[in-house]
N, C-alpha and C positions, 0 to 999 in steps of 0.2 A: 559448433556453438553449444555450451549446456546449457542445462533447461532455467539455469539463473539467468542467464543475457537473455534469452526471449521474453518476449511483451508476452501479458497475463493472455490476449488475444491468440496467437502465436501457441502457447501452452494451451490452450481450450481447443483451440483447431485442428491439433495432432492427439489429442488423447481420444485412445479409441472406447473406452466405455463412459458410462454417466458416471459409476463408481470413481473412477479418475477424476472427472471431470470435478468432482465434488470433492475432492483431495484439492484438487489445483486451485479452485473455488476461495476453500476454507484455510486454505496456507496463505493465499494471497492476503484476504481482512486480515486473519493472523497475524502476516506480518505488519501491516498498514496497521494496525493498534500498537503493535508491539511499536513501530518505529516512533509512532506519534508520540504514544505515551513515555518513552525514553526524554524525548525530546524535550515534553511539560517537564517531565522529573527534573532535567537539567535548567531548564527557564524557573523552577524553584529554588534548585538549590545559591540560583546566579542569582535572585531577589533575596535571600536571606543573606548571603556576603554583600547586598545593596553592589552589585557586580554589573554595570549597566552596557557595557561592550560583550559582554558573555549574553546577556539578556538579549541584544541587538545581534547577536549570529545565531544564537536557536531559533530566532524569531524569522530570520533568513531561512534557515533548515525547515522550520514545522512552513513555512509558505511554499519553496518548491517542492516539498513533501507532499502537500496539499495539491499543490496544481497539477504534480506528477499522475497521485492518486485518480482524484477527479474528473483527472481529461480522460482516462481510460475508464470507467466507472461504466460511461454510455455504452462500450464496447463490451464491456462485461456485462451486463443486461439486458444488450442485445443478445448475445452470445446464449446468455441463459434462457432467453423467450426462446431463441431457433430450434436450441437443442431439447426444447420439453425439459428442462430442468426446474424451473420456477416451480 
């Protein structure tokens, strides 16, 4: 399995330094910005064409986006209080 298909959990539990740990950390938000803010970019561009089914499936994406994010978030904070990373 590569290290894309592992839970952010998963990734923090095999990485052997903090140095890593704080790579895998910071790529994670990385991407979680990156995806979210794509998603606004396109839920604009769908309001400027007044494009309202384009509007209604970003709105779908930034929501599993969000729940995806979120429900792992406790785990990634937990993860960071265990390992003395905070």
């Amino acid at each position: 399995m590569s290290s894309r298909n592992k839970s952010i959990s998963q990734r923090i539990r095999t990485a052997g330094s903090a140095e890593l740990r704080s790579e895998i950390y910071n790529e994670w938000a990385k991407h979680w910005a990156s995806n979210q803010m794509a998603i606004i970019a396109r839920m604009d561009r769908a309001r400027e064409n007044k494009d309202w089914d384009q509007i209604a499936g970003n709105l779908a994406q930034l929501h599993a986006l969000s729940v995806k994010m979120f429900s792992a978030l406790p785990n990634v904070l937990s993860l960071l209080n265990d390992n003395g990373d905070l």
